[in-house]
Every structure is written in structure tokens, then in C-alpha cells.
C-alpha positions as CSV (number, residue, x, y, z in Angstrom):
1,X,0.0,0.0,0.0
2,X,2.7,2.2,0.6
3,X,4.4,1.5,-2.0
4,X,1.1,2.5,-4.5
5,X,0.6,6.1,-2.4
6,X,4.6,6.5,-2.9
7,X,4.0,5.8,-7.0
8,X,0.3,7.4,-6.6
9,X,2.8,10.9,-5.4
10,X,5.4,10.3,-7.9
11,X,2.8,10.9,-10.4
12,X,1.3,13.8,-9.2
13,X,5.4,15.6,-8.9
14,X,6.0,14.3,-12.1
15,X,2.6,16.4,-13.7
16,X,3.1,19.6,-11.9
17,X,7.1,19.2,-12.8
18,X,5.7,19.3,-16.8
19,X,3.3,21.9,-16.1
20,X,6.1,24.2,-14.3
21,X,8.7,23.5,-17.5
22,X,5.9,24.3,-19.8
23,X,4.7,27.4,-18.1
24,X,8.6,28.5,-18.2
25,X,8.4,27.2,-22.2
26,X,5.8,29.2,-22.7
27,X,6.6,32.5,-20.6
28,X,5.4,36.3,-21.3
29,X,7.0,38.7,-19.8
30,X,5.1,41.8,-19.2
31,X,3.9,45.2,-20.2
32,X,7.0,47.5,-21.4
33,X,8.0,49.5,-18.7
34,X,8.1,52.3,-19.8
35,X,4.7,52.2,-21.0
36,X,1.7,53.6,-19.4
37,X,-1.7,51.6,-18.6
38,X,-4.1,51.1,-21.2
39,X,-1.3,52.5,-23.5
40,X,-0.1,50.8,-27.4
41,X,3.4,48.5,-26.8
42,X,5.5,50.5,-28.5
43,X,9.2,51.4,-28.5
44,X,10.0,53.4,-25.1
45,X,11.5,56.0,-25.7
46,X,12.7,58.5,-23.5
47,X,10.7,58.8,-20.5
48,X,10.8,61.9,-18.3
49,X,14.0,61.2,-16.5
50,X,15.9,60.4,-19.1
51,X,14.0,63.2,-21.4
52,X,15.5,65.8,-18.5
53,X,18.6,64.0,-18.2
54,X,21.8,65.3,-20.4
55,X,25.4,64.6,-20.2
56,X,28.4,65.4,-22.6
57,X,29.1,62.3,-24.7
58,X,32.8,61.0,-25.4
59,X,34.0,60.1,-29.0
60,X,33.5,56.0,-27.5
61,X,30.2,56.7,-26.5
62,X,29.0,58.4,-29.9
63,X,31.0,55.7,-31.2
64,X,28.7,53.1,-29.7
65,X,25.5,54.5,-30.0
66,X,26.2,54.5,-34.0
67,X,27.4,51.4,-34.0
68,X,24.6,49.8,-32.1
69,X,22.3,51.6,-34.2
70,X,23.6,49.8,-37.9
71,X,23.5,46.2,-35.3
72,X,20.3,46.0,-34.2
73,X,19.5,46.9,-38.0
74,X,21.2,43.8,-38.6
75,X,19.3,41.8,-36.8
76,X,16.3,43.3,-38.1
77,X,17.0,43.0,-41.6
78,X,18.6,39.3,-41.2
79,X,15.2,38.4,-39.9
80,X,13.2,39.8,-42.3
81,X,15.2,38.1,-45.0
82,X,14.8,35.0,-43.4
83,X,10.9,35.2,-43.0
84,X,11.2,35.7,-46.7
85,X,13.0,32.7,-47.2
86,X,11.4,30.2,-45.0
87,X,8.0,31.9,-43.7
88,X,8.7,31.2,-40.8
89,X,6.5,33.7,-38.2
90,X,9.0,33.9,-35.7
91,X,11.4,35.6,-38.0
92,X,8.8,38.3,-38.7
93,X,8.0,38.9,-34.8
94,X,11.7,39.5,-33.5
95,X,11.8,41.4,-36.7
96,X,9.6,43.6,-35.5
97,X,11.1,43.5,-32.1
98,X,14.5,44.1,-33.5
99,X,12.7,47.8,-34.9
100,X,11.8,48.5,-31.6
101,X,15.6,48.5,-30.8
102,X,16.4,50.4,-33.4
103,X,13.8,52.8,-32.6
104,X,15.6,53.0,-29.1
105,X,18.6,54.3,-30.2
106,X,17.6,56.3,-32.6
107,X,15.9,58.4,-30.0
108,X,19.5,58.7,-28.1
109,X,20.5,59.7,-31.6
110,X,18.2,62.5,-31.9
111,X,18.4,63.9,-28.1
112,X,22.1,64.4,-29.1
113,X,22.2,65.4,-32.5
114,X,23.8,62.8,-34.1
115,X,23.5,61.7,-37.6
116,X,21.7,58.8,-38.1
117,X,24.0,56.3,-40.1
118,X,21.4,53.2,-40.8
119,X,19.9,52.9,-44.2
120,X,16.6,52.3,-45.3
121,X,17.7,49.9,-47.3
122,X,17.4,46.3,-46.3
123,X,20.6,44.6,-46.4
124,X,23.0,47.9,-46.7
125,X,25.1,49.2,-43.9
126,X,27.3,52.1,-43.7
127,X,29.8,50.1,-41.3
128,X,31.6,48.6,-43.8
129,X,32.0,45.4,-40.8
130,X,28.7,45.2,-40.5
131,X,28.0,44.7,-43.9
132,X,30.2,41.9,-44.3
133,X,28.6,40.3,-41.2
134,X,25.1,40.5,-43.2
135,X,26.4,38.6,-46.1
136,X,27.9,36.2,-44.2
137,X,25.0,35.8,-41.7
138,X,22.6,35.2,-45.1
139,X,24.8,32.8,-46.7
140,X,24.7,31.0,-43.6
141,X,21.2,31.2,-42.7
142,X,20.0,30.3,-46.3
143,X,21.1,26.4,-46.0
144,X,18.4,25.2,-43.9
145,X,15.9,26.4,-41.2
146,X,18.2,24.6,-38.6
147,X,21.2,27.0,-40.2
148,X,18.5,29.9,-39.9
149,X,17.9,29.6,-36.3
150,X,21.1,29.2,-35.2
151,X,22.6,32.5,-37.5
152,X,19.5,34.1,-35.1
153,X,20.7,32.9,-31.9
154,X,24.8,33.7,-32.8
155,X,23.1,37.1,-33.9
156,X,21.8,37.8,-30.2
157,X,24.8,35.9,-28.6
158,X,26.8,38.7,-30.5
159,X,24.5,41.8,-29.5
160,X,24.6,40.8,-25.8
161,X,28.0,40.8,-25.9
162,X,28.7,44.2,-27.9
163,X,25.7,46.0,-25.3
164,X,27.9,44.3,-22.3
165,X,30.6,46.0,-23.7
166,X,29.0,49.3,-24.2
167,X,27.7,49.6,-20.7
168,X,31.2,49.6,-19.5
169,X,32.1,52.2,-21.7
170,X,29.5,55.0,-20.7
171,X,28.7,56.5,-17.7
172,X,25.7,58.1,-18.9
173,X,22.7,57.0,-17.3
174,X,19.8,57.2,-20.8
175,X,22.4,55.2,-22.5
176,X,23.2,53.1,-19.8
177,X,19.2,52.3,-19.4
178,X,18.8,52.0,-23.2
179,X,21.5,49.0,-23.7
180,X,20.4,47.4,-20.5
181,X,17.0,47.1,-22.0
182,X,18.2,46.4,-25.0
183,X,20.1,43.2,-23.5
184,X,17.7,42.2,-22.1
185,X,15.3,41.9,-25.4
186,X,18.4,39.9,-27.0
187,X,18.5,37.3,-23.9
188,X,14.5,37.3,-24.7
189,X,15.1,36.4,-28.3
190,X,17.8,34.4,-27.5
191,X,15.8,31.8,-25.5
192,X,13.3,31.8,-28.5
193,X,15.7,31.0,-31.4
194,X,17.3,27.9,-29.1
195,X,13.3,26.7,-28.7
196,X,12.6,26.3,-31.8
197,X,15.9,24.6,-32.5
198,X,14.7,21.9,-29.7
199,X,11.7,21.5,-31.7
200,X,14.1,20.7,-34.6
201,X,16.0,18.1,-32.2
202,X,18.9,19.9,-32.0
203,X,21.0,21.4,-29.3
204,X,22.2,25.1,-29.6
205,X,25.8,25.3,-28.4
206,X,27.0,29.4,-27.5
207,X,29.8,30.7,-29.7
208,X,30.0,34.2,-28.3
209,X,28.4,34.4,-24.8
210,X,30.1,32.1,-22.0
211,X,28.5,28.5,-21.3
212,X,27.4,29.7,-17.8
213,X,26.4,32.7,-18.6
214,X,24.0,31.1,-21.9
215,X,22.8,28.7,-19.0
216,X,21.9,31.2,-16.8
217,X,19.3,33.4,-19.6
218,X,18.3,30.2,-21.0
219,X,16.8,28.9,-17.5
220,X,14.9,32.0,-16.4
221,X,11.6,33.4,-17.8
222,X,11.7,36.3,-20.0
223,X,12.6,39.4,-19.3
224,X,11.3,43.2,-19.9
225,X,13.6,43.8,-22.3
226,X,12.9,45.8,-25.8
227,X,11.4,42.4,-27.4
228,X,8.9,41.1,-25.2
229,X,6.1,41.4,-27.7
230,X,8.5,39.3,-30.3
231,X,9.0,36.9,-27.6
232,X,5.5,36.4,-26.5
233,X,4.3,36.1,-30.2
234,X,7.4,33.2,-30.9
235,X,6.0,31.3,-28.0
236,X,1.6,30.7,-28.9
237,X,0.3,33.6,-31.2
238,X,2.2,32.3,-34.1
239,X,0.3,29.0,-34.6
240,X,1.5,26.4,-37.1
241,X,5.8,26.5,-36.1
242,X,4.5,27.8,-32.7
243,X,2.0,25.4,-32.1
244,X,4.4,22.3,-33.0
245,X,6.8,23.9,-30.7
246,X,4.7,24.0,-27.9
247,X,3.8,20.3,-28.1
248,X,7.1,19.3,-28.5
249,X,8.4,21.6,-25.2
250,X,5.2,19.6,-23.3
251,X,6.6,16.1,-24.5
252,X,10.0,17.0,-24.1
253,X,9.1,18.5,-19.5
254,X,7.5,15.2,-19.3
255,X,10.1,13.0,-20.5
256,X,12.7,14.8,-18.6
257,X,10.8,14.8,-15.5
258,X,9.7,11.1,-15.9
259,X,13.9,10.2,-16.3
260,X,14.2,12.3,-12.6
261,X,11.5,10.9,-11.3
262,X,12.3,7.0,-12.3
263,X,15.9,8.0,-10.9
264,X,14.8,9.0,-7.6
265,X,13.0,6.1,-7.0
266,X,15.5,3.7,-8.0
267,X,17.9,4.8,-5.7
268,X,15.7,4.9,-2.8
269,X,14.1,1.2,-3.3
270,X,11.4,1.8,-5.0
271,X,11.4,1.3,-8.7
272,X,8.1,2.2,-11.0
């Protein structure tokens, strides 16, 4: 008898343990800060502190801000490509994310008087860099919708990195905010490129970001980052891709759990 209660629990750990993973699968982070209640999700741009707030910028931090500008148009514009290619709704909604970002710093752009150096052009980039990244990141996306996910995921693993480096390079606090929400959309988008390539059995190794640190974003729930709305559309508004993913994160809990589960009972006596 108390071995069928002991199984009967096991059960019942087991179903909230897939219920728990799928809720995190299927996260949503909220509304944009910035944004008041009631108000359209759009790009939030300078609020009243930073609207009020001005400081002198150094050559490194003008540097940045036109830089990050032309990357997060990379994104964008791999993305769109991409959703051209495969049709893929995902690509689309972190495409549209990625314009948010760009929207971001063009505001910074403006409040200082800088030129704007991003085209409106898909696919050309004034940093000459940058454009060869593009090409490269098209060829390599074009080979297969496995190839295409991961060029999106190296593409965020890439942005993280450059906005962790910007951070350390300004002391002003609008910027400062700006990249850190900015990060914080590309860890969103991050977790949903390596999602879908789960769906696609495979698992995304990090090139850029450290193994501990790609750990770390892809086991917590999204974030309020510039991107949530791409994130929250990847993960159920998408249908078809979406939907497959979904099922396949709910198979995927349960047999993980079920493995635990069968583990901890084996080495306590009490095999089911």
C-alpha cells in the first residue's frame, strides 16, 4: 500500500514538474515599462527622467550609439530576410522586435544630435563590418531552417556581448538604461531561437556568450527587455511553427521529468 501512495505521489510531482517546464516554455513577460496603462506596446523612448537628463558624450560613447544603431539593423533586416526565405512567423515577430531596438537608439540619436548612419535599405550598412557580417550571416542562414535559427541565436549571442561592452564604456545614465533594456530583449530572443531549435531536435551550443552565462538566460523566464512582444508572439500567437513547438516543449518536460522521477526512486528502493 505504501508503495502504490509512494507511485500514486510520484505521479502527481511528475505532472506539476511538466506543467512548471511548460509554463517556463511558454513564458510572457510583461507590459513595457516604460509604457503607461491602457497604452499601445511601442518602443519606449525617452521617458521623463531620461527626457531631463543630459550629459556630454565622449567620442566612445557616440562611437557606440552609431554602432549599435547599424546592429540592431542587422538583426532586423537578417530576420526579415529570413521570414522571406522560410516563412517562418517567428522571424517576422523578433523582426519587428528588433525595430523596436532600433527605434531605441535612434531616440538617443536624436536627443544628441547625431547623424543617423542606418539605411533604409534592407541589407546595406554604412559600417563597412557590419556589412560583411550581413552577407555572411545570409549565406549562412540560407542552407536550412536549422542553419537559420542558429545565425539568429549567434546574432543575439553577438548583440549581448557588444551592449555588455557598451555599458562599461558610458557612464551616462539614458544610454546606460537603453543598452540594458536592449540586452535584455536579445537574452528574450535568444531563449526563443534555441526553442525552436529543440523543436528541430537539436541542441544550440553558444559561440559568443560564455557557457554559464548562456545557462543562466536560457533557464529564467523572459525578461522586460525591448522584445517582449516578439517573444510572447514566438511562444503561442504564431500558430502552425508555434504550435508544433509547444507540443514538443510539453513532450520533451514530461520526459525529462519522468527520467528524474524513475531515478529518484530507483535509488531509494522503490522502482516504478
Amino acid at each position: 500500500m505504501r508503495k502504490i501512495w509512494f507511485g500514486i505521489g510520484l505521479i502527481a510531482l511528475l505532472v506539476g514538474m511538466s506543467l512548471g517546464a511548460v509554463s517556463a516554455y511558454m513564458g510572457i513577460p510583461g507590459p513595457n515599462p516604460y509604457t503607461p496603462q491602457d497604452a499601445v506596446q511601442t518602443a519606449p523612448m525617452l521617458n521623463s527622467t531620461l527626457t531631463s537628463y543630459y550629459s556630454d558624450l565622449s567620442q566612445e560613447e557616440i562611437d557606440g550609439l552609431l554602432y549599435m544603431r547599424e546592429e540592431e539593423k542587422l538583426a532586423r533586416d537578417v530576420y526579415l530576410t529570413l521570414y522571406e526565405t522560410y516563412g517562418l512567423q517567428v522571424f517576422y515577430n523578433i523582426a519587428q522586435s528588433e525595430q523596436m531596438h532600433m527605434d531605441a537608439v535612434l531616440g538617443l540619436l536624436e536627443k544628441y544630435n547625431l547623424t543617423d548612419p542606418a539605411s533604409d535599405e534592407i541589407g546595406v550598412f554604412t559600417n563597412p563590418e557590419l556589412q560583411a557580417l550581413y552577407d555572411q550571416l545570409i549565406e549562412m542562414g540560407s542552407q536550412s531552417v536549422v542553419d537559420a535559427f542558429k545565425v539568429g541565436a549567434l546574432i543575439e549571442e553577438t548583440d549581448i556581448v557588444d551592449l555588455q561592452e557598451r555599458i562599461a564604456q558610458t557612464d551616462n545614465e539614458d544610454i546606460k538604461l537603453v543598452y540594458e533594456n536592449l540586452m535584455a530583449g536579445s537574452e528574450n530572443h535568444l531563449r526563443a531561437f534555441t526553442g525552436q531549435l529543440e523543436v528541430y531536435g537539436t541542441t544550440y551550443e553558444p559561440q559568443v556568450v560564455s557557457e554559464d552565462y548562456y545557462l543562466s538566460v536560457i533557464g529564467t523566464a523572459p525578461s522586460h527587455g525591448y522584445g517582449g512582444q516578439g517573444m510572447m508572439a514566438a511562444y503561442g500567437q504564431a500558430g502552425g511553427m508555434q504550435d508544433s513547438g509547444i507540443m514538443a516543449g510539453i513532450t520533451s518536460a514530461f520526459r525529462h521529468a519522468w527520467a528524474w522521477m524513475n531515478g529518484l526512486a530507483q535509488r531509494i528502493g522503490m522502482p516504478i
